[in-house]
C-alpha positions, 0 to 999 in steps of 0.5 A: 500500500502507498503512503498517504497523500493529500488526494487521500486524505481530501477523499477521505474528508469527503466521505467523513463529513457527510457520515458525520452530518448524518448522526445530527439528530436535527439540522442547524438553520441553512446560513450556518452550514453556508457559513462552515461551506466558506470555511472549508473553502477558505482552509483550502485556499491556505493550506499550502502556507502549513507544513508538508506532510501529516499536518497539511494532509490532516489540515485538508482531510478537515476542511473537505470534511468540513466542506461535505458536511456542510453541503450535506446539511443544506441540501436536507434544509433546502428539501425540507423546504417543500415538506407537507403543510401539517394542516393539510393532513388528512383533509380531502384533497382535489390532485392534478398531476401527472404518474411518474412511474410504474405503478405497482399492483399487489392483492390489494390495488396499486401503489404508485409515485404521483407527481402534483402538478395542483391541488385544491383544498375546499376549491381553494389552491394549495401547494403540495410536495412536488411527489408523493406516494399514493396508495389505490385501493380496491372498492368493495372488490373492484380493482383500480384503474391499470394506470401507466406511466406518463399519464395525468389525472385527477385525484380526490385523496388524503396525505399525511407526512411521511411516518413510519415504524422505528424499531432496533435493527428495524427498517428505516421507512421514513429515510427511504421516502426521504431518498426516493425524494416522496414527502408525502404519502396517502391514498385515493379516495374513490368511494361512491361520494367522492368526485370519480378519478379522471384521465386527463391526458396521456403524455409522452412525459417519463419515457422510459418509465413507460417502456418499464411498464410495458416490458414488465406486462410483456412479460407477465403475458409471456410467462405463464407462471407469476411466480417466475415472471415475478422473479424475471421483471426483476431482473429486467426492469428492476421491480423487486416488488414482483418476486415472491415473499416466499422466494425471497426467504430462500434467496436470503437464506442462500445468499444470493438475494443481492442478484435478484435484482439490478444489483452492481454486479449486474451492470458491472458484467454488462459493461464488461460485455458492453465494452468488449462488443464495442472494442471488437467492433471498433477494431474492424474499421482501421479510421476509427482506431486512427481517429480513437484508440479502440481500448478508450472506445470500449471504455467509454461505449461499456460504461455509456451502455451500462448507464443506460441498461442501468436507467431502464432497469429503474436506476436504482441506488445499487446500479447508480453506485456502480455507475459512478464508480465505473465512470471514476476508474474510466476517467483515471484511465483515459487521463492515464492515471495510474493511482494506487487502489485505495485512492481509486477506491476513495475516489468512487466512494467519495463521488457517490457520498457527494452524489447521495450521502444518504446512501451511507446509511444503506446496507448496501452501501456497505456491503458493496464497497467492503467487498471491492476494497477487500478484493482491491486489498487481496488481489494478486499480481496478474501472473505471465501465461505460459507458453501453449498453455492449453486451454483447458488449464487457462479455464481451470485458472479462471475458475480458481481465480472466481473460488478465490475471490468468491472466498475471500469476501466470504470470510471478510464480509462474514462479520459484516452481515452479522452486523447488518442482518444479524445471520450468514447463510453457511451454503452462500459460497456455494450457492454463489458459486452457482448462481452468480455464473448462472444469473449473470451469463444465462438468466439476464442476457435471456430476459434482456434479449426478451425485450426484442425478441419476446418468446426468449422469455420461456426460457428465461423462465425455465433458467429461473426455475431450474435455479429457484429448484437448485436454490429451494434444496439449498435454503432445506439443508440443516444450517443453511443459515446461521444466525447470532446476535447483531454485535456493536458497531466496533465488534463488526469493524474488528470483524471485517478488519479479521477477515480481511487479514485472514483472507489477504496473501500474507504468511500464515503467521500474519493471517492468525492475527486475525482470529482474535479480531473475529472473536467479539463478534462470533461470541458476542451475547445481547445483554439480559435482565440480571435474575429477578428482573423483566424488561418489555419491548412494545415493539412499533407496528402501527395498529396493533399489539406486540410486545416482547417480554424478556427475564434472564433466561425466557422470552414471551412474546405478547401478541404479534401485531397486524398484517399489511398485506398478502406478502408483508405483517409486522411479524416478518417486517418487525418481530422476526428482524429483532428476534434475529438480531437480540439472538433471542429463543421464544419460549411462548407466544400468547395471542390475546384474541383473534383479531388480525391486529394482534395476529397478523404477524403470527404465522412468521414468527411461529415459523421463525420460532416452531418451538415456542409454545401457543397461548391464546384464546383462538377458537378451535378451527383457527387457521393458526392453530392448524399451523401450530397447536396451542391451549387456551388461556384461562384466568388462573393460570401461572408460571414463574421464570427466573424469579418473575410471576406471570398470571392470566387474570381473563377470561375465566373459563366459562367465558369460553362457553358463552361465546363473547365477542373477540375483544372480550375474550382477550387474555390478560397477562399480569407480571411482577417480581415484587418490585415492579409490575406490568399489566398486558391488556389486549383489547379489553373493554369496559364490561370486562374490566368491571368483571376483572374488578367485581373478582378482586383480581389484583390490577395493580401496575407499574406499567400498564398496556393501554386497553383496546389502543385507547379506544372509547370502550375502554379505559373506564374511571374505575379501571384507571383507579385500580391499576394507578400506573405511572406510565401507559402504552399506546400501540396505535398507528398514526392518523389511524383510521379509528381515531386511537387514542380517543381525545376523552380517553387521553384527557382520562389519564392526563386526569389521573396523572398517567404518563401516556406513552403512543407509539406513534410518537415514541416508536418502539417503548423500553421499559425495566422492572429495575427502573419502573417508572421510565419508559425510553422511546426509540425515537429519542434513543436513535433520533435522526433529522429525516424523521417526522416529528408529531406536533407537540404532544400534551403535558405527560404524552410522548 
């Protein structure tokens, strides 16, 4: 490796400053990131009067640093600018405008990118964010309308500001919107009393994205199996929407779901294949190579075609990445520049930090760039051909060469996808192995050739299958994957810095090194609650319950939160991540009552978890309980773990006979230790609430989840005076559509003196039995500036 340089240690500032700027929980006024812009730059006009070496190098990494962080900052105020007036959320909205881009259908209706061109308030004009995301719904059964790219229309609807769920190790929703440029999302209302949607016109605006529409249905036309079309619109025109819930569970546990999209690799190998088809073609005209060396000509065509098929493949984040990067080492090639690696690996991460800083948050960010520093890191010398070496050697030398380098990013990223997703597929080498020659060499060139020649499509398709059979046997094995706690970011650093020592081409003595530094994260243990404590985790799911509850060695899980769709639930998107990520082994589940707001999730995490043991009160003939038997929860019930009493105080026995209603029939679940204690409600109503106090149960809590979302049927005067808890839980999702929390019940426990805790403003809620009257909310735990902020909330509400 070289010695550093200036040029580094400015790419290096580059790359530094934006990281920093993304850790500010909230952004400083414009004129001050303006005024840190002039710093920087007047530092960098006087670094040649400090002293060569490492203070001018340390002198220009601070004021690029200085530079990007302050241009990051003000392109985040100069984009909240335009964010939605909070006074036009959720009141019915006249939208004129215009699809921006491929609609997406699911089961449900459409969801599609709408770019407003006016919109009008109560016949009044109001101004809107220049794109938002809109939701389409099917009416009483009835699809929406098949809208395509390009067309205008007018819409009745009803926007809120971008919310999502924030949760530990959770998907980041709220900053996806932000860096899809979509400051608002909502719905079309096309009922019987709203004014019909209309087709104003059909433009030739967004081109390409009505080629995408029209290839994608092509391709479902062609293919007769969704399931496989799914998997080849993907990898045509980059709707990773299309592929099956099902068959991405298996590309993850293969390994292999970063080429079942438009992934780097993908446009990487097309402009390899780009290029050479240019070079060879430009080597047949003798005035061309005159005019231009053929190599630049290759150069330039790989990188222009590649850039294309990236913009018709939706340019997504992964394929811009890889766009920038090639177009840096191009352009060091065509001024002859021979830099050493890590300054060209600091030059491309430092061009796609300036382009998109927000991509320093993305999994794939990382993956991508450690993986091609690695590579850069442990590659060896090209070595001389020998003389009439056969052909068949030459191909076992390359097939080497692929083991090798498929090798080392095996072991180097290892501790980073620990990291990131918090388990690593054993069979990924592999699978790779197979699949990255099979996608890359047989299934896209299939699938792009389809384009102008359809019937190329089937057999496409049948590649897909033959893959997806090969792919299914590998996720089946036992220990196809491999799962441990998400370890702290210094632990995954070390990790990474291990493998990339085990993996380099150095004497074996100098490899061993890096054992030690792979021990924290292979040993790494999440903490627990020492014995004869419990924390509860109300984990964020929108509308519904689910709370995880844990003690030193048990794990319960309570409820598990609602169903969003065929393909998506709070189990798969919430539960399932965190449990993978706290390493955690569910010893039970117990789902209050039937409603799909508490069950939604379920059916993921039992097949997570096939071992825990089902709670609930289910009727018999329940879907769930046909996928895993359980018994039923009846008041009277109790177990003790590691010093902590659980007890079911509802529904008494006989309830089941008379055949109640689901809410009143939820299981309530009571824990203490002694010390502190929680009250686990479920969707308990007034009446039940008064049997619960007519029977003497003992309701007194520390911690009390919120009856029934804060519905007006619940949390009754006398209820409230029973428990007296210090703090409430609201699990409601924002501007939910029942209105959760009633106004008359948060004056309720204002009245009482409860701290009233909602999900919606908080996110995921901690709370210990060895700090009862605390709760931490994720949002302020791990607070970021592109995250919506609720409008001050009353005295005792979070």
């Amino acid at each position: 490796m070289s010695k550093p340089t200036g040029i580094a240690s400015t790419l290096l500032g580059a790359v530094l400053g934006p990281a920093l700027q993304l850790q500010q929980p909230s952004l400083w006024t414009a004129s001050l990131y303006v005024a840190l812009v002039a710093g920087g730059a007047a530092a960098f006009l006087f670094n040649k009067w400090i002293p060569r070496g490492w203070p001018r190098r340390i002198a220009l990494l601070l004021a690029a640093a200085c530079i990007t962080f302050a241009t990051t900052g003000w392109r985040a105020c100069a984009y909240l600018e335009d964010q939605l007036d909070p006074a036009l959320e959720g009141r019915d909205l006249v939208l004129t405008g215009m699809v921006a881009a491929m609609p997406h259908r699911s089961e449900g209706g459409l969801r599609l990118r709408f770019e407003v061109e006016s919109a009008r308030a109560a016949d009044q004009p109001v101004t809107l964010p220049p794109q938002v995301l809109l939701g389409w719904y099917a009416n009483d059964g009835a699809q929406p309308e098949d809208l395509r790219p390009g067309e205008r229309w007018q819409l009745a609807a009803r926007l809120k500001a971008p919310h999502g769920q924030v949760n530990p190790h959770g998907f980041d929703y709220e900053l996806w919107l932000w860096e899809q440029g979509l400051q608002a999302t909502g719905y079309v209302r096309a009922g019987p009393r709203d004014p019909p949607p209309k087709l104003l016109s059909r433009t030739w605006c967004h081109p390409i994205e009505q080629l995408r529409h029209a290839v994608r249905a092509s391709i479902y036309a062609h293919v007769e199996d969704p399931r496989l079309a799914g998997v080849l619109a993907a990898l045509v025109v980059g709707d990773q929407g299309a592929i099956e819930r099902a068959d991405w569970d298996v590309f993850r546990a293969t390994g292999v779901a970063h080429l079942m999209s438009i992934s780097g690799l993908h446009v990487t190998m097309f402009a390899w294949a780009a290029a050479l088809a240019v070079g060879l073609a430009w080597r047949r005209s003798a005035t061309l190579c005159l005019a231009w060396p053929a190599q630049h000509a290759a150069l330039v065509g790989g990188v222009a075609l590649a850039t294309a098929y990236a913009v018709f493949s939706g340019w997504g984040v992964p394929s811009q990445r890889t766009i920038w990067m090639l177009g840096c080492v191009g352009l060091l090639r065509l001024g002859a520049r021979a830099w050493p690696w890590p300054e060209v690996w600091l030059l491309a991460c430092a061009v796609v930090v300036a382009i998109d800083p927000w991509a320093l948050t993305q999994a794939g960010f990382w993956l991508s760039f450690v993986a091609v520093g690695v590579l850069f890191a442990t590659g060896r010398e090209p070595q001389a051909k020998p003389e009439g070496e056969s052909r068949w050697r030459r191909l076992l030398h390359s097939l080497q060469g692929l083991l090798h380098e498929q090798w080392v990013v095996t072991v180097a990223l290892t501790p980073l996808s620990l990291l990131l997703f918090g388990q690593v597929s054993v069979v990924g080498l592999l699978a790779n192995l197979v699949a990255i020659p099979w996608v890359t060499l047989v299934v896209t060139p299939l699938g792009l050739a389809g384009v102008f020649l359809p019937w190329l499509w089937t057999p496409a398709a049948w590649a897909v299958d033959l893959l997806a059979s090969g792919l299914q046997w590998m996720a089946s094995l036992p220990l196809a994957t491999w799962s441990a706690p998400a370890p702290p970011v210094w632990a995954g650093a070390a990790g990474v810095l291990g493998g990339l020592l085990l993996a380099m081409p150095l004497p074996w003595s100098a490899r061993l090194l890096g054992a030690p530094l792979l021990l924290p994260v292979l040993l790494w243990q999440a903490p627990r609650p020492p014995p004869g404590e419990f924390e509860l985790l109300a984990a964020d799911v929108g509308q519904g319950n689910a709370v995880l509850v844990r003690t030193a060695h048990h794990t319960l899980v309570y409820d598990a939160g609602p169903g969003y769709s065929r393909d998506a639930d709070a189990g798969q998107r919430v539960l399932v991540p965190l449990l993978r990520a706290w390493d955690e082994r569910i010893d039970m589940l117990m789902l209050s009552h039937r409603d799909f707001d508490h069950t939604g999730g379920a059916a993921a995490v039992l097949r997570m978890q096939p071992q825990a043991a089902l709670l609930s009160s289910l009727e018999d003939g329940h879907e769930l309980l046909a996928l895993h038997p359980g018994t039923r929860c009846t008041a009277g019930q109790g177990w003790e773990w590691d010093g902590v009493r659980f007890e079911v105080l509802h529904p008494p026995a006989e309830d089941y006979e008379a055949k109640a209603k689901s809410n009143a029939m939820s299981c309530v679940l009571r824990l203490a230790n002694g010390r502190a204690t929680a009250l686990l409600a479920g969707d308990l109503e007034r009446p039940q609430e008064r049997a619960l106090l007519d029977r003497q149960a003992d309701v007194r809590a520390d911690l009390l989840l919120v009856p029934h979302h804060g519905s007006k049927t619940s949390s009754s005067e006398d209820f409230l005076s029973a428990v007296q808890p210090a703090a409430a839980l609201v699990q409601a999702g924002y501007r939910n559509r029942f209105g959760h929390p009633a106004a008359e019940v948060v004056a309720r426990y204002r009245s009482h003196g409860i701290r009233l805790v909602l999900s919606a403003a908080c996110g995921a809620a901690r709370w210990r039995s060895a700090a009862p009257r605390q709760v931490q909310c994720e949002r302020v735990l791990d607070p970021r500036y592109w995250r919506h902020r609720l409008p001050q909330a009353p005295a005792g509400e979070e």
